[in-house]
C-alpha positions as CSV (number, residue, x, y, z in Angstrom):
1,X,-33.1,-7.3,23.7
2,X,-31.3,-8.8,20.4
3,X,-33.9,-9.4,18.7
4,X,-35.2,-5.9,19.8
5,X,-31.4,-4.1,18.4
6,X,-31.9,-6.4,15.2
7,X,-35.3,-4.7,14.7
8,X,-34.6,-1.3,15.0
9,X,-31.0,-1.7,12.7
10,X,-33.0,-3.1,9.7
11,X,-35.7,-0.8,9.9
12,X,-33.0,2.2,10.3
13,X,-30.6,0.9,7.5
14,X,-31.7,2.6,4.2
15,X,-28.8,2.7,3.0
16,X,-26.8,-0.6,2.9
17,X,-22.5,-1.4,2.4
18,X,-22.1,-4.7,1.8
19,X,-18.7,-6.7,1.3
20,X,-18.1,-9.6,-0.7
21,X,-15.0,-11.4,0.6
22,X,-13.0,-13.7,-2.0
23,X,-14.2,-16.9,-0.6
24,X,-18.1,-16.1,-1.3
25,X,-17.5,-14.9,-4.6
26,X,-15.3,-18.0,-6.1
27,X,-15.5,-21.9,-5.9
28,X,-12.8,-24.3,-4.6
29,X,-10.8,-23.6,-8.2
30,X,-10.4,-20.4,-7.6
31,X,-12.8,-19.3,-10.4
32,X,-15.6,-17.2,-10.2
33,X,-18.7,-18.6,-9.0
34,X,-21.3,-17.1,-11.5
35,X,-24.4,-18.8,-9.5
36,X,-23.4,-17.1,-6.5
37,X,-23.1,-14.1,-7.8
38,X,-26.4,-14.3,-9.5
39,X,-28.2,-15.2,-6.0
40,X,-26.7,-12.4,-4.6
41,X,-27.8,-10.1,-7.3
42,X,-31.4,-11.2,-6.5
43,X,-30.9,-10.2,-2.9
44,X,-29.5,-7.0,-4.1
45,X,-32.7,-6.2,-6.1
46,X,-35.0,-7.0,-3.3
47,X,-33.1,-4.9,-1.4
48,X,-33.6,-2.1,-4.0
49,X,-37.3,-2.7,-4.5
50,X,-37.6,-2.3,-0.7
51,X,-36.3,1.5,-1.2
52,X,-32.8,0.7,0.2
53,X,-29.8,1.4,-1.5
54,X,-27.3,-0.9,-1.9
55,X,-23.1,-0.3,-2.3
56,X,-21.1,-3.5,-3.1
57,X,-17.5,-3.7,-2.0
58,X,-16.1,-6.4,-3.7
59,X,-13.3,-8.7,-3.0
60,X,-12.4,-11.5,-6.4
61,X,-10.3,-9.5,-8.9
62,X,-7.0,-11.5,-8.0
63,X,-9.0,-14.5,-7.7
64,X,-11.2,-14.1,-11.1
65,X,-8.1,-13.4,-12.9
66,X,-6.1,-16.3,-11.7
67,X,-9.2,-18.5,-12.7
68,X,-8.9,-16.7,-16.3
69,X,-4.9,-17.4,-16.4
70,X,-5.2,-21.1,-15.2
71,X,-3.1,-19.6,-12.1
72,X,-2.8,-22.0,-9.4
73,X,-1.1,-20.0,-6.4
74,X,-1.7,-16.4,-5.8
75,X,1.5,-14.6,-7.6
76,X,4.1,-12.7,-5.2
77,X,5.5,-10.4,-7.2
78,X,3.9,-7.3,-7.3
79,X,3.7,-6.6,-10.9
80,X,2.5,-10.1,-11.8
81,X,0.0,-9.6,-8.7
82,X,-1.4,-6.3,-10.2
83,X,-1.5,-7.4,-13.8
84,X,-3.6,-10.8,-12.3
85,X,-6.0,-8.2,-11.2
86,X,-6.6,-6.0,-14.0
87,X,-7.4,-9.0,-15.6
88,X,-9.8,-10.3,-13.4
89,X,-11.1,-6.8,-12.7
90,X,-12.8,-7.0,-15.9
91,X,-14.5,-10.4,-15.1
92,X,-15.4,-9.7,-11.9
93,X,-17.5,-6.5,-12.9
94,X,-18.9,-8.1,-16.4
95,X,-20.2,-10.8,-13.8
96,X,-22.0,-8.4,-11.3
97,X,-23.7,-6.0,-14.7
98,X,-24.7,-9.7,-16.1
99,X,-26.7,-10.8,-13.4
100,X,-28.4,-7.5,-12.7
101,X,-29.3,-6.6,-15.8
102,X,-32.4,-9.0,-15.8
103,X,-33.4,-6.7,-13.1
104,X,-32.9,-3.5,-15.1
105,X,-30.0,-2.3,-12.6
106,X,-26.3,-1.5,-14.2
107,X,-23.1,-2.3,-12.1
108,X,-20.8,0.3,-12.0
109,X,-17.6,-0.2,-11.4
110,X,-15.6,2.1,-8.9
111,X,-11.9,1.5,-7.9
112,X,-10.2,3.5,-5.3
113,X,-6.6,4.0,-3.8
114,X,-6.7,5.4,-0.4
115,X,-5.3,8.7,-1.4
116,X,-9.1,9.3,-3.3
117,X,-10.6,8.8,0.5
118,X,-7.1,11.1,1.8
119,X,-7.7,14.3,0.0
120,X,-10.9,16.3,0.8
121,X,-11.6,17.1,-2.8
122,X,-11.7,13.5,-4.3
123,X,-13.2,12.3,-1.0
124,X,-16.6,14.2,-1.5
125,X,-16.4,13.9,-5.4
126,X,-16.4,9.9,-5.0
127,X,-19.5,10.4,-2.1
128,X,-21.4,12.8,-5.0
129,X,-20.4,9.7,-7.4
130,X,-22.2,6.9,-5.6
131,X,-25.2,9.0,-4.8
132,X,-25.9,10.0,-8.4
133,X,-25.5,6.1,-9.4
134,X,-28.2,5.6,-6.9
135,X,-30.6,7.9,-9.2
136,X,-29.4,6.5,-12.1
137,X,-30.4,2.8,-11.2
138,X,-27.3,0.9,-10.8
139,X,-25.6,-0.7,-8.0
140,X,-22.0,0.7,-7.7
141,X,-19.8,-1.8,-7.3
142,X,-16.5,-1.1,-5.1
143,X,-12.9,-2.5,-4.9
144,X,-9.7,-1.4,-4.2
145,X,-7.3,-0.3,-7.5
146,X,-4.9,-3.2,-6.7
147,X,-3.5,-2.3,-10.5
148,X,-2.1,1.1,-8.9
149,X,-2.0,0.4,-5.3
150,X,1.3,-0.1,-3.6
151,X,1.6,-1.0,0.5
152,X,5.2,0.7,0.4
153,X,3.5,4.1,-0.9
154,X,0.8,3.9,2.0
155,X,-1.7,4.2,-1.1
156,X,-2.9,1.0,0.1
157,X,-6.2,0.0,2.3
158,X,-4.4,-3.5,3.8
159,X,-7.8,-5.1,2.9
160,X,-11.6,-4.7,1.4
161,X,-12.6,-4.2,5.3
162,X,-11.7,-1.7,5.8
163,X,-12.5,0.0,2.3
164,X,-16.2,-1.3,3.0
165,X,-16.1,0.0,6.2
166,X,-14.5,3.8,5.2
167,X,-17.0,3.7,2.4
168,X,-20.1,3.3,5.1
169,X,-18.3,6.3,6.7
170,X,-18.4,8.1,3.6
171,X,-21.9,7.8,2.9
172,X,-22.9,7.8,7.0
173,X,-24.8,4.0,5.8
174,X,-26.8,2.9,9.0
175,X,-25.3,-0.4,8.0
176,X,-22.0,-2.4,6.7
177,X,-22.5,-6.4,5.9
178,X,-19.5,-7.9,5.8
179,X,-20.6,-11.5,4.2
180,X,-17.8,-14.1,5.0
181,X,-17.2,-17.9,4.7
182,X,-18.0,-17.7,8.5
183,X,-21.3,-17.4,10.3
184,X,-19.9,-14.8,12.3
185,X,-17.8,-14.1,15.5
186,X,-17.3,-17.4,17.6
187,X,-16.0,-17.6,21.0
188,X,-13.4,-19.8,20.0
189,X,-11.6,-21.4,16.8
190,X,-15.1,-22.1,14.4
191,X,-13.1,-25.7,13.8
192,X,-14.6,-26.3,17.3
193,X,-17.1,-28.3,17.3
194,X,-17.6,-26.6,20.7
195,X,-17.6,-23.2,19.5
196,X,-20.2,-20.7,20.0
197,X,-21.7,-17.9,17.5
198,X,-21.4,-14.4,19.3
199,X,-24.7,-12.9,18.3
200,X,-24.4,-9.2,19.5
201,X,-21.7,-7.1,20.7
202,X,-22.6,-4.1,22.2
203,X,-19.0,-3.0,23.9
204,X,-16.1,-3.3,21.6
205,X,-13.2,-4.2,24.5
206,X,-9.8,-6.3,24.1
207,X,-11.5,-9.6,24.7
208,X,-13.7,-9.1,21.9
209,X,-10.5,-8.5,19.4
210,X,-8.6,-11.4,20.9
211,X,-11.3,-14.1,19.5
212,X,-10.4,-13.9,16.2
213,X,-9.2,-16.6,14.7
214,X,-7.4,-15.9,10.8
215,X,-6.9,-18.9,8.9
216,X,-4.2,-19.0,6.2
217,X,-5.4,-19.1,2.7
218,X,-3.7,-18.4,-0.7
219,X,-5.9,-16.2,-2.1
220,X,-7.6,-13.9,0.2
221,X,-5.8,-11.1,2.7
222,X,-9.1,-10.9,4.6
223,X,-9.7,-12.9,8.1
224,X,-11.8,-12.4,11.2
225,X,-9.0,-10.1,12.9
226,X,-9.3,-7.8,10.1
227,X,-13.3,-8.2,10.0
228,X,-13.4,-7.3,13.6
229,X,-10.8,-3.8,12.4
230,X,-13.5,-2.7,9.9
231,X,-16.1,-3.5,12.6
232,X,-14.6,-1.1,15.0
233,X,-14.4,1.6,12.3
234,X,-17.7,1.6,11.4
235,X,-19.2,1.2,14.9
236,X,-16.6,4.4,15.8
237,X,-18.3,6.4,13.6
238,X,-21.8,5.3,14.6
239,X,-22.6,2.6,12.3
240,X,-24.2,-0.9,12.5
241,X,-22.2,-3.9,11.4
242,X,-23.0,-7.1,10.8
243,X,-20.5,-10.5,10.0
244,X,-23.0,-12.7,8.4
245,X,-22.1,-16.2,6.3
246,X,-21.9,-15.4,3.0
247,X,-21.6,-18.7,1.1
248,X,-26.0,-19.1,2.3
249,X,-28.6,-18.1,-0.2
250,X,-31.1,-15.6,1.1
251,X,-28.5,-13.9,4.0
252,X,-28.9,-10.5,2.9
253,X,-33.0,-10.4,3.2
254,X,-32.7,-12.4,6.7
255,X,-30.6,-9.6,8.2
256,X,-32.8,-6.8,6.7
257,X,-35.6,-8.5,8.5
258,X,-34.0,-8.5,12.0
259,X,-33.6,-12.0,11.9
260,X,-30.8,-13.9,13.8
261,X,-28.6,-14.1,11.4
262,X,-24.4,-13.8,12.0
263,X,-23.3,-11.0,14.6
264,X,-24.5,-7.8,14.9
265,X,-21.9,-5.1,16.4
266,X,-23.8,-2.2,17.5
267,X,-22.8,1.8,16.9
268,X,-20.4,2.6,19.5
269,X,-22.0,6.2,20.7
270,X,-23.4,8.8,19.0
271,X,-23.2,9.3,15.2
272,X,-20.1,11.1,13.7
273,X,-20.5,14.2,11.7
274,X,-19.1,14.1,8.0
275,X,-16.3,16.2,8.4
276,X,-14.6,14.2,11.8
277,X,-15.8,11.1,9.8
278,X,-12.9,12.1,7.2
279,X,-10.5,13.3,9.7
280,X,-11.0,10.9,12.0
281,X,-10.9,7.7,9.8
282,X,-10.6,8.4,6.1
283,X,-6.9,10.9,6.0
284,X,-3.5,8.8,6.2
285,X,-1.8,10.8,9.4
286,X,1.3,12.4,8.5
287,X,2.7,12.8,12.8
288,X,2.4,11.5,16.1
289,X,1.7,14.0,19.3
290,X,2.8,13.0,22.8
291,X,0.6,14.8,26.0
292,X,1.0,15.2,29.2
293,X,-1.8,13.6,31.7
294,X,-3.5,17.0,31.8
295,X,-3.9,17.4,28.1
296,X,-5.0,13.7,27.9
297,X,-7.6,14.7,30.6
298,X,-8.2,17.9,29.0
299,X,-9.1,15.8,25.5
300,X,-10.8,12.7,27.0
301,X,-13.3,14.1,29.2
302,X,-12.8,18.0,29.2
303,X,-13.6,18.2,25.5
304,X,-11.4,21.0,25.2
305,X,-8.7,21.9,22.2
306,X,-5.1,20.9,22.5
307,X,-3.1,23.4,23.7
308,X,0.8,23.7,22.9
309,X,1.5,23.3,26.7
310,X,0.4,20.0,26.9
311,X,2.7,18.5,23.7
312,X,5.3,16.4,25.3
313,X,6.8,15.3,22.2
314,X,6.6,15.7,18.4
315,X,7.1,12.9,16.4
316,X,7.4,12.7,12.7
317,X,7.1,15.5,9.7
318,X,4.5,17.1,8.6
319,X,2.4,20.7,7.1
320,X,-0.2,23.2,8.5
321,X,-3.7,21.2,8.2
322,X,-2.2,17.4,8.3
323,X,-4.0,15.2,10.1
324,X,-1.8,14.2,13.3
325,X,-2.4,10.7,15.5
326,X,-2.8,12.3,19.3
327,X,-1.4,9.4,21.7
328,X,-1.1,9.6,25.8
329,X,2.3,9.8,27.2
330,X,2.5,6.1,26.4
331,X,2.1,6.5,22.9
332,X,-1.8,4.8,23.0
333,X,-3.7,6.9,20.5
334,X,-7.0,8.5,21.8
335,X,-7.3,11.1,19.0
336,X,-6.6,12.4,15.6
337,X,-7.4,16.2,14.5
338,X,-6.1,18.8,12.3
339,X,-2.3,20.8,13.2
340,X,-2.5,24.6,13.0
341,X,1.1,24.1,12.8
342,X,4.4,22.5,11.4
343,X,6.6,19.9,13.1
344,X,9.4,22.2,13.1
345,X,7.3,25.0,14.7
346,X,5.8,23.2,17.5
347,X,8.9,21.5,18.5
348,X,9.8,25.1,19.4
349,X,6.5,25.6,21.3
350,X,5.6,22.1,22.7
351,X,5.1,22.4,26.6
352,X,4.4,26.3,26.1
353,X,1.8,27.9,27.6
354,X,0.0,30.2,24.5
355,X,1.1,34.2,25.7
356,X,4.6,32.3,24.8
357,X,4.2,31.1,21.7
358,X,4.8,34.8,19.7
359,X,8.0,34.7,21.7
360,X,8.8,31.1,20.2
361,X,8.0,32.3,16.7
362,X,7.7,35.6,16.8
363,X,3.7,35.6,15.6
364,X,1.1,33.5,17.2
365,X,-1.3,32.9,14.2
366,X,-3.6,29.9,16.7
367,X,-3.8,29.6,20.1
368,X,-4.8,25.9,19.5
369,X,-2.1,23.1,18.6
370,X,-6.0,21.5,17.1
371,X,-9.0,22.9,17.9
372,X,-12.0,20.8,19.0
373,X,-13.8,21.5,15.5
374,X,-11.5,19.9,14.1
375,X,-10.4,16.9,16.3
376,X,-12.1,13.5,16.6
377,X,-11.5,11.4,19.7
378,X,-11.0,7.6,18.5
379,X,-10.1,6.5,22.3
């Protein structure tokens, strides 16, 4: 049956995300590993020349610049940190256009915030981006604007995970590599001499989160819990991911020819369309709905709009056409979707039934709170 999956996910993947973790990218100093990189840009051109396209997501810009500075620990002050990386930004990309270019491919260098992927506009203007790099020959290369991003602004992505994982969404890429300084998922701690490789998941449950194992490092944010995150994202959406070692020569062509190679997490159900692909997993939710066991029902297995009368509580503030997080009466989210309405106004109508919402208000311009078209389930 694996090998059977692993088949049918190369032959389907013509369009390939792949992640580049700081640990692949740079040696035991720290510094950039320009062999590496140049194997890797081999794989990449095979890849090409075997009509796939290929999207980097790379990690290394704090790391190449604290090799440039002769920095020893990763800096924790924010400005220092995001100086460091514009920096090493520019090493990083110069690296990836070097070792292509005997190939006749460009790197092109793309940084994002997560507001870019928030707003509709800039969302499809950096999809129309990568896919006109595609004609034009060059690999685009992907990392997070650490120069600009801030955590406490929530302009921030947490990690390159879950960029390379909201970038396959973007593009709807049969397939996200993740290449990692691990051979994949193990069953226990990888220090284990014990320890297992997991070679396919096929159900993404609770016991599958709880065998990652992080390991504390100076330089990278990354880890197997976070791996598993992007994983989950992807295979959401209907997507293919695989955690393959990173640090071994040839990885890339050994996976695109169904070979046993890392873990393969297969596309949790049927592929998401590109507009709940952006709602669903792209747009930073501004609020938080509470329903009652019949709305939840109604959601879940009904597939049917969410109506006022099943809003048990509002929480947070937010517009006409946020993106809300809908949560079961325990607050465990099953859905996000569009509001038809403020926070202000459906605190009014919450628990209404729909003939009483022009009463509330005195207009009833939906009868949804978010309409199915507009509402992705994430359960």
């Amino acid at each position: 049956m694996q090998d059977l999956l692993r088949q049918e996910v190369a032959t389907a993947a013509h369009t390939v995300v792949v992640k580049l973790g700081t640990r692949v990218l740079t040696d035991d100093r720290g510094l950039l590993n320009h062999q590496r990189i140049a194997q890797l840009a081999e794989e990449i051109h095979e890849l090409r020349e075997a009509n796939r396209q290929v999207v980097v997501v790379s990690s290394g810009a704090v790391g190449a610049g604290m090799g440039q500075l002769g920095l020893k620990q990763r800096p924790r002050d924010l400005a220092q940190l995001q100086a460091v990386a514009a920096i090493g930004q520019t090493h990083l990309v110069e690296a990836y256009d070097r070792a292509l270019r005997p190939y006749g491919r460009h790197a092109a260098q793309i940084l994002l915030t997560a507001e870019d992927l928030h707003d509709r506009t800039r969302y499809l203007n950096v999809r129309n981006t990568i896919l006109q790099l595609f004609k034009l020959n060059a690999v685009p290369v992907i990392n997070e604007n650490d120069t600009v991003a801030v955590d406490e602004l929530q302009i921030s992505f947490g990690d390159n995970d879950r960029l390379a994982a909201l970038v396959t969404n973007l593009l709807r890429a049969p397939l996200l590599v993740i290449l990692s300084d691990v051979a994949g998922l193990f069953d226990r701690d990888p220090a284990d001499p014990a320890a297992l490789r997991v070679p396919l998941v096929t159900d993404f449950n609770q016991a599958v989160m709880g065998l990652a194992h992080d390991r504390a490092t100076g330089v990278s944010k990354g880890g197997m819990a976070s791996k598993l995150r992007a994983a989950r994202l992807a295979t959401s959406a209907g997507e293919n991911v695989i955690i393959a070692p990173g640090k071994e020569p040839g990885s890339l062509g050994k996976i695109l020819r169904g070979e046993d190679v890392g873990t393969l997490f297969c596309a949790q159900g049927s592929t998401v369309s590109p507009w709940k692909r952006w709602i669903g997993f792209a747009v930073q939710p501004r609020g938080k709905l509470l329903l009652d066991e019949g709305a939840e029902t109604a959601v879940l297995q009904k597939g049917r709009s969410l109506l006022a009368i099943g809003v048990v509580e509002v929480q947070g503030t937010f517009h006409k056409g946020d993106v809300v997080v809908i949560c079961n009466q325990s607050g465990q989210e099953i859905a996000r979707g569009l509001t038809n309405y403020r926070a202000e106004e459906l605190r009014l109508i919450q628990g209404l039934k729909s003939t009483a919402i022009a009463a509330a208000l005195g207009h009833c311009p939906y009868e949804e709170v978010v309409h199915r078209d507009n509402m992705v389930v994430t359960a």
